[in-house]
N, C-alpha and C positions, 0 to 999 in steps of 0.2 A: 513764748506765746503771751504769756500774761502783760509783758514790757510792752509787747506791739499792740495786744487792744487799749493797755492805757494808754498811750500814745494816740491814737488813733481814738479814743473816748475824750480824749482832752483837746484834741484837735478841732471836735465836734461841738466840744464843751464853748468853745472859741465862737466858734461860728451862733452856736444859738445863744449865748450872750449878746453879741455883735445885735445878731436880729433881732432880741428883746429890748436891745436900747432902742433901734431903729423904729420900735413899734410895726416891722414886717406882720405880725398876726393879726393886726387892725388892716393892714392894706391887703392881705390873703382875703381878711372875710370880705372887705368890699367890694373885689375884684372878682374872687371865685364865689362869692352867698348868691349870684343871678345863676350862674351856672347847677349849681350844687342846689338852689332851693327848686330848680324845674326838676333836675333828677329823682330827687328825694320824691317830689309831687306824684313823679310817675309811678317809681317803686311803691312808695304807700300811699298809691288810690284809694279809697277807703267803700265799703258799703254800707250803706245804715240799716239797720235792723232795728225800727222807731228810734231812741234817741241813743243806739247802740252803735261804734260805728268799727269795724273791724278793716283790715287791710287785705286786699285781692288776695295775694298773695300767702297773707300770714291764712287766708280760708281756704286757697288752694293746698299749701300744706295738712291742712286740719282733714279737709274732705280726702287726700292722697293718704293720710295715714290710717284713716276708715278704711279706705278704699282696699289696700295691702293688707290689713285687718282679714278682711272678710275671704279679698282673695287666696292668701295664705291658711285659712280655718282656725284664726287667732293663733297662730306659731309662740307669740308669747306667753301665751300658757302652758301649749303643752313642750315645746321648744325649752323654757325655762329650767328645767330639770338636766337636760342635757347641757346647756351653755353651763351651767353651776360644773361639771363636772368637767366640762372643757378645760376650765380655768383650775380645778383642785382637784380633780382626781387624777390617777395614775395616765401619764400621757400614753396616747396611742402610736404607733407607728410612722400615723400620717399628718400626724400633728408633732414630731418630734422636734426637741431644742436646738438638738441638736446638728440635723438637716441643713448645714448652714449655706449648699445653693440654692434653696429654695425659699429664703427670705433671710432676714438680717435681725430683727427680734423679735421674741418667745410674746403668746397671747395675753399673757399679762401686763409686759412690758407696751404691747401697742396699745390696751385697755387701759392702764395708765394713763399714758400719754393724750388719749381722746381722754381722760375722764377730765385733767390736768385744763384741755380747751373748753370744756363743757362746764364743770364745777368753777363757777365766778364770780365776780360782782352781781349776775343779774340770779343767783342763788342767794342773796341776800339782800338788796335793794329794791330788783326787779318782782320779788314776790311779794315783800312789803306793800308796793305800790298795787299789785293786782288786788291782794287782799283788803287795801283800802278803798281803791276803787269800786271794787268788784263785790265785798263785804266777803264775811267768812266762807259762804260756801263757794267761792272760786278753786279753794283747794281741793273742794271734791271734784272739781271739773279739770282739774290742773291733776292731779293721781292719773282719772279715767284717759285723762288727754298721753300721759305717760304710756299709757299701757297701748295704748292708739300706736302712738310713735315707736315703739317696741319693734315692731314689725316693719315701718317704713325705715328704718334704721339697718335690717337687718337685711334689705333688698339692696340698698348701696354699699354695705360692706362688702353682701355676696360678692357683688358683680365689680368691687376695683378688685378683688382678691383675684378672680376668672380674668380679666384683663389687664393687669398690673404688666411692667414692663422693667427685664432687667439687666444693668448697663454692664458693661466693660469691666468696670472696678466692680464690678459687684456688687453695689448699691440697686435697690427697689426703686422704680417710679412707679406712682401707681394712684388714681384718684377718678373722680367725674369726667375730668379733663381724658382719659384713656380711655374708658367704658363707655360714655359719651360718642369719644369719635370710631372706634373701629369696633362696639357694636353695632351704631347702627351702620356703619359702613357695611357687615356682614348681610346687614338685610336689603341693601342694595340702595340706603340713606346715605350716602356720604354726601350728598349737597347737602343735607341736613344736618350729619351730626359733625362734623367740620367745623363750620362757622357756630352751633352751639358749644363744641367745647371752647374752642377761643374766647366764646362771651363769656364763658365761665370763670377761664384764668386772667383774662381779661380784670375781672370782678373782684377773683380773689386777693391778689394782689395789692390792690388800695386796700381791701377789706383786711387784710393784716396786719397793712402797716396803720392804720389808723384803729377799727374796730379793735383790734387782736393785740396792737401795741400802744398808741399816742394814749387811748380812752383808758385804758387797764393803768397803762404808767402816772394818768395824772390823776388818779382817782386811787391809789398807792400813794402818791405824794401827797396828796392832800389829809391822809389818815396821819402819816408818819411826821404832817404837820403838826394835826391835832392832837397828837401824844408826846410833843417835844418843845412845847412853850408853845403853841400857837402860830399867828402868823406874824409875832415880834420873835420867836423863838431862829437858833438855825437853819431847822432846813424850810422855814420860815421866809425866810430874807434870802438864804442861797439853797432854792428846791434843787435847784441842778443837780446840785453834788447828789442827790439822792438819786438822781436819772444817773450818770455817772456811773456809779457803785452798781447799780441793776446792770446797766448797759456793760459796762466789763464780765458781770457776775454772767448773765446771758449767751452772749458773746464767749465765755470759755465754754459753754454746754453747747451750746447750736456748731460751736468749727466742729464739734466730735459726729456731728449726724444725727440719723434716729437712734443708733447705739445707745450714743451718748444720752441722748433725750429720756429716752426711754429709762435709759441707767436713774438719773434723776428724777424724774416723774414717778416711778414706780417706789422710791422710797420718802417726797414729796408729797404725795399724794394723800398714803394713807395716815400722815401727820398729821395735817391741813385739816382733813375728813372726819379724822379723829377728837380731835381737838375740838373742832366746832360741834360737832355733834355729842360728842363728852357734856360741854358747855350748855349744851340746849335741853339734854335728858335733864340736867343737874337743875334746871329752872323748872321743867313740866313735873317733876317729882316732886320741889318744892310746892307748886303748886295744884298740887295731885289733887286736893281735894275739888278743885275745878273743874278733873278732866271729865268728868260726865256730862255736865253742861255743855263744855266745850266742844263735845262730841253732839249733842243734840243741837247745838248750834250751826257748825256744817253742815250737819244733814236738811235741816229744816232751813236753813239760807240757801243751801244748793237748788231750793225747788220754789223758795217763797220767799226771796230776799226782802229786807226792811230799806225802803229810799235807796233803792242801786241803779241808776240810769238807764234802762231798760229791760226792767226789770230780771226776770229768768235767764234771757236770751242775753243781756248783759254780762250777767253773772257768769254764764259758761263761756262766754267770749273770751273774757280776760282771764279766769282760766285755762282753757284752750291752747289761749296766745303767748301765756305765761309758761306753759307746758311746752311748748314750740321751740320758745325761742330760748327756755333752757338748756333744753338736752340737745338742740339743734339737728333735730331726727331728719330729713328730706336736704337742708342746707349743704350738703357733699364737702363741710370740714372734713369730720374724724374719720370717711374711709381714707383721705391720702394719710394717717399715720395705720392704718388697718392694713395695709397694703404691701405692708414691710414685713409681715409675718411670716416666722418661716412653718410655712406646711404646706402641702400637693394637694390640700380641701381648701377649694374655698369659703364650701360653704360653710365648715367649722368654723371659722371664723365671725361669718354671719351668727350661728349661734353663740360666740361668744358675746357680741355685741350687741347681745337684748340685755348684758348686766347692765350696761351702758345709760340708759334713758333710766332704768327701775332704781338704781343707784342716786344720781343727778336729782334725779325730780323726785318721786315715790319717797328717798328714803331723806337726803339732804335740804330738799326744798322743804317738803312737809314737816323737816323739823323748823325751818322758819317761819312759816305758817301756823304751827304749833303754840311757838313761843311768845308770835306777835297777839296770836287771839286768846289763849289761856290768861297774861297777863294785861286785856284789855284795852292793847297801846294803840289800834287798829281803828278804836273807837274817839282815839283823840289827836286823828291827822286833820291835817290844814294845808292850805294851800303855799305853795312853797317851799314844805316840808321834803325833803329828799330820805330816798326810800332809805338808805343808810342810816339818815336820823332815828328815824321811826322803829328800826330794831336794834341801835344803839338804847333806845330809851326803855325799850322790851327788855334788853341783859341790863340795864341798870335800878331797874325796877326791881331786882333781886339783891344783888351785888354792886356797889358803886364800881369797885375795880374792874368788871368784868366789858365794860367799851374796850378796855386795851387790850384782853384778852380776844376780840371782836375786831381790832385795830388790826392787830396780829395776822388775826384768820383773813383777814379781807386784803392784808399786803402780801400774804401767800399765794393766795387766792389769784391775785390779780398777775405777782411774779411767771406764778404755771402756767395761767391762761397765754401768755408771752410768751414762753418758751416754745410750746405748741404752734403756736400762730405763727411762729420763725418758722417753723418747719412747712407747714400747710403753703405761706407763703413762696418761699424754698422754690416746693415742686412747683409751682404755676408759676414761678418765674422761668424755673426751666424747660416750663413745656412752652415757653412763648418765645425763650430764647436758647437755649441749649442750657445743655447741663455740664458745660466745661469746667474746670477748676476756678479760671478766675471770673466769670460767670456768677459763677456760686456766689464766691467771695467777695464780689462787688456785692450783690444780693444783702449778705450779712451784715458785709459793714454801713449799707444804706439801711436795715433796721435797726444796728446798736444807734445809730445817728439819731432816727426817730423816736428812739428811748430817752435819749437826751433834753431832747426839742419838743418831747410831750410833755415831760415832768415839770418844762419852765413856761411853756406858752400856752396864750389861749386859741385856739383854732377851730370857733364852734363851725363855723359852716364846713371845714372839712373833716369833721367828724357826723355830721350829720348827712354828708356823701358819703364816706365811711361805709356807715351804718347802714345806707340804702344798697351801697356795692357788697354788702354781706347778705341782706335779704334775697338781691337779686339774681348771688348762685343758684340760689332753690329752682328757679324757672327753669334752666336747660336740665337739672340733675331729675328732678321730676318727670319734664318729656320723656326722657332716657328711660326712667325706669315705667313707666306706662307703658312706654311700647316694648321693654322686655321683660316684664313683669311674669308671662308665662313661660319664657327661658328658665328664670327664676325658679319657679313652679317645677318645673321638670328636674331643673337639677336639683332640689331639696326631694323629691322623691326618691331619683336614685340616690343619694347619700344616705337617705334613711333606712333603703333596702340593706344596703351594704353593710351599715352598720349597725346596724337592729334596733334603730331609734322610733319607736314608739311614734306616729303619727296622724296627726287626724284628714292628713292630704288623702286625696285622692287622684289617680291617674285617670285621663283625659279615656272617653272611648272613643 
């Protein structure tokens, strides 16, 4: 196996050299940036809030995960007690490992694996840029935006785990795309929910290969530049080979499944997490004697920002949005790896995946947040400055060596976010076209390709379709869960009776 991805990595290798002579990614953006920049216009319409301007969508999530909030009686709080226990205490019956036809792997192993799609570049670049924009208190808006999304997170996992679908071989399908179409087909919507899950996988699909693989791979290469001579150095002069080595490395984890996935992500993960957040306590402690400022400082910018572009209302936006599009709570990624668990509850699983957002954002974001304002780097952004710079200059302000320790974490970072996205992409390719063997495997080897072809080329306009086709899942996974949001409801009641889970729900009279 390993002979035939190289092969077949080096074939590819061929080809995106060829089209980097030929300047193909100059003719892509001139060709496809008319098509790609009306898209993107659509998806991020934007509203203004005086000189605040937020995206329909990125507020449609924001208001949908209040919304589940309120209607659930904040499950993330009291819910949170039990997901802790889902994952590390003694397994139940109906959540057994071992149950192996009723999913393919254990709640950790899928919680991995969403955390691997979630924990990324915009956990380290993306927060930089809120907190410069936004000033210090965005992070208080971005925690509360967390705890929001907690619950909108935990109604799409419910419901792929209640609709998931399972094949011949024994492999899970199971996402937006299934819950979508044959719940509401149950309520007598299948003109409805039909043609939305289609636009869903429809979406995801580019959104993997671009958002989930080209963006993560060339922004990996670009690190592994600047800690290997530059851009005279290696992988400098031949990035490929850098695409290459991922694209093989990838490629032997994704032929194995979510198994496999899961097998790697789960001990990826807590390295990655580790490491960086090791790294960040080791600055806030250095600079301890800060942290009380630092703490009067969020709070008192959360509510009276100094010069932030609209003002208050600004301030929580990019919070908010920074919170969103972290943990990606409403977006209907991380249920298709949720979906693969083996247990007879769905809704356990929904309780497992309130660690999911509190993790991502509350514990890993806020320590970027932490380290950018404690050490005052937040105060010395410019225009052009990229959010990467900007908390490179935060761990260097401590430690000179600690960028490549940073270098490190962000080529991690980005490798998982990949491996995940292989998968998510996966299932929406085989809900649009089957899920046959070589199906599949055309699939794989058209993303090891675009590992390759990201790491050497520039292709802004279709990453900024990409990027629109990743927001634009949100729209149908959303409708869906509106309109079964009191399914929802009901079945988290009886699971709670059943199992004597403490609740603030109440049954309907």
């Amino acid at each position: 196996m390993p002979t035939r991805f190289l092969a077949i990595a080096a074939a590819f290798l061929m080809c995106a050299q060829t089209a980097r002579a030929a300047s193909i990614d100059e003719d892509i953006d001139k060709y496809f940036a008319p098509f790609s920049d009306a898209f993107s216009r659509v998806v991020f319409f934007s509203i203004s809030f005086g000189e605040a301007k937020i995206p329909l969508l990125i507020l449609l999530l924001i208001i949908a995960s209040i919304f589940c909030t309120i209607y659930l009686k904040g499950v993330g709080i009291w819910g949170f007690k039990h997901s802790i226990k889902q994952i590390f205490g003694k397994k139940a019956s109906f959540n057994e490992p071992n149950s192996g036809k009723d999913g393919e792997v254990s709640s950790l192993g899928a919680l991995a694996t969403a955390l691997s799609g979630t924990v990324g570049l915009g956990n380290i670049a993306g927060v930089a840029i809120a907190i410069s924009v936004g000033g210090a208190g965005a992070m208080f808006w971005m925690c509360l935006g967390a705890l929001f999304g907690m619950a909108l997170k935990f109604c799409e996992v419910t419901l792929a785990l209640k609709y998931r679908r399972f094949n011949a071989d024994g492999s899970v399908s199971g996402g937006p795309m299934f819950y979508i179409a044959h719940g509401l087909t149950r309520r007598g919507l299948r003109w409805l929910g039909q043609p939305l899950a289609l636009f869903f996988a429809l979406m995801c699909v580019p959104g993997a290969l671009g958002g989930g693989c080209m963006m993560q791979i060339n922004q990996a290469t670009q690190q592994m530049i600047n800690i290997t001579g530059g851009e005279n150095g290696f992988f400098g002069v031949h990035s490929w080979v850098f695409g290459l080595i991922v694209a093989i490395t990838v490629g032997l984890v994704i032929v194995g499944g979510i198994k496999a996935i899961a097998n790697v992500t789960s001990k990826v993960v807590p390295v990655m997490c580790g490491l960086y957040i090791i790294s960040a306590l080791l600055i806030i402690l250095i600079n301890f004697q800060h942290i009380p400022h630092c703490i009067y400082t969020i709070i008192h910018e959360a509510f009276f920002p100094n010069a932030v572009a609209g003002g208050v209302i600004g301030t929580i936006i990019m919070g908010m949005r920074r919170s969103i599009q972290s943990n990606e709570a409403g977006s209907g990624s991380a249920p298709i790896a949720y979906a693969a668990v083996k247990t007879k509850e769905p809704v356990s699983q929904g309780f497992v995946s309130l660690i999911e957002p509190f993790f991502d954002t509350v514990l890993v974001c806020s320590m970027t947040a932490l380290v950018i304002i404690i050490t005052g780097q937040y105060l010395n952004y410019t225009d052009g400055m990229t959010g990467v710079q900007m908390t490179s200059a935060a761990f260097a302000s401590v430690f000179s060596f600690f960028p490549y320790i940073l270098a490190i974490v962000i080529i991690l970072f980005a490798i998982s976010t990949i491996i995940s996205w292989a998968y998510y992409g996966q299932k929406a390719w085989g809900y649009l076209f089957g899920e046959g063997f070589k199906r599949t495997k055309a699939y794989q080897f058209m993303f090891c390709a675009f590992i390759v072809i990201g790491s050497s080329m520039n292709l802004n306009s279709v990453v900024d379709f990409t990027d629109a086709t990743m927001l634009a899942m949100a729209l149908p996974n959303l409708i869906a869960i509106f309109i079964m949001i009191n399914e929802i409801k009901n079945d988290v009641i009886l699971y709670c009776k059943k199992h004597g889970v403490k609740t603030w729900l109440k049954e309907n009279v």
